[in-house]
N, C-alpha and C positions, 0 to 999 in steps of 0.2 A: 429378514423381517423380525422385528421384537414382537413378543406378543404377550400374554397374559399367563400363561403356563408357568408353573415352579412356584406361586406363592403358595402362601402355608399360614394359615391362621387369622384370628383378627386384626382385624386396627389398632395400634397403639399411639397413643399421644406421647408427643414429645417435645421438648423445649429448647435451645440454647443455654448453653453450660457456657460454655470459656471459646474464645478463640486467637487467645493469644501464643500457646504452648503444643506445637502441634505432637503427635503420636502416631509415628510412622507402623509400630512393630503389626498391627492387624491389617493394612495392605501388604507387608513385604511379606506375612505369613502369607496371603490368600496368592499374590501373585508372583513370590519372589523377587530378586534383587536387580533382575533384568527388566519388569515391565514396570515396579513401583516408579520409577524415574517419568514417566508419562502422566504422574499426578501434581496438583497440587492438592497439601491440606487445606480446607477448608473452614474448620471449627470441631466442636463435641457437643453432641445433645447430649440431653439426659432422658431415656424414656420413660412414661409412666410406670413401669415394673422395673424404676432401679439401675437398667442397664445404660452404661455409659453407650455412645456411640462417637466415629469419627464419621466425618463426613469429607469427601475426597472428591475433586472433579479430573477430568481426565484432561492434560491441558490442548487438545486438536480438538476432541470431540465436542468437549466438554459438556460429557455425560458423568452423574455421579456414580460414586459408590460409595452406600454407608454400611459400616462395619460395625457388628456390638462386641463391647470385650468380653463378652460373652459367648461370641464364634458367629453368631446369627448371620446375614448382610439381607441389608432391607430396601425398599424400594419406598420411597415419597408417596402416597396416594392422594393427599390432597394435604394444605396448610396448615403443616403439624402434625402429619399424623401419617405413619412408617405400616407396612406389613413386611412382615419374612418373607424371602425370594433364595431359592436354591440358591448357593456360592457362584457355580456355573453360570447360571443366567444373570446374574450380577456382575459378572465376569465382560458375558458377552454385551451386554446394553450397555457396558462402558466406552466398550471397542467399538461399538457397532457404528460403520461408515469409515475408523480410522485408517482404513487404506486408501482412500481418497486425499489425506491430507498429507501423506506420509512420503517426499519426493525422492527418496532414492532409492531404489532393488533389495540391495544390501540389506540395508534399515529394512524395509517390507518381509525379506525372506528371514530377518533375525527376530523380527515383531511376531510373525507368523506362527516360528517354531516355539516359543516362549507361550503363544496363546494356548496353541495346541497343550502343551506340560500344564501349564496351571486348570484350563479346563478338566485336563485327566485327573488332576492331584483335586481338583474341588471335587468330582462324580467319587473319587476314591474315599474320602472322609465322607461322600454321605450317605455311599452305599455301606 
């Protein structure tokens, strides 16, 4: 179950920047090189304090994840406007259900062990 736990801070407004140029390097930092492949880029906002962000759908779930190049990942709260949400839980509201759509073993036990690492490596930078 997703829930409300992990954010951090206020509201931020944010806008539409560009979507033509995408920028892969802030998912492949958060997930590495094994789970980024389960996205597409989506576009780049610009937040009210300056920070770029990318914005990424997961392409089964198709839950986001948006990233600031600034290290942040933020969660949608309403039209336009982002709060901070631990990496981790950004992590897992991406995935969240993708075992259901995911039809081989293989793939499920290799998705699995990949979620597991990036989870630990996200709790590790924010502990």
């Amino acid at each position: 179950m997703i829930h409300a736990g992990g954010m951090t801070g206020e509201a931020i407004a944010g806008q539409l920047r560009q979507h033509e140029r995408p920028e892969w390097k802030p998912l492949v930092r958060l997930l590495g090189d094994e789970l980024a492949p389960w996205f597409m880029w989506m576009c780049e906002l610009e937040l009210a304090d300056g920070a770029r962000v990318q914005a990424y759908k997961h392409v089964a779930t198709r839950r986001y994840v948006h990233l600031a190049d600034d290290g942040r990942a933020l969660v949608t709260i309403a039209d336009g406007a982002y709060r901070a949400i631990s990496p981790e839980l950004a992590i897992r509201r991406a995935f969240y259900g993708w075992h259901q759509v995911v039809p081989h073993q293989e793939t499920a036990a290799a998705v699995r062990a990949a979620l597991r690492q990036a989870c630990r490596t996200a709790l590790a930078r924010c502990g």
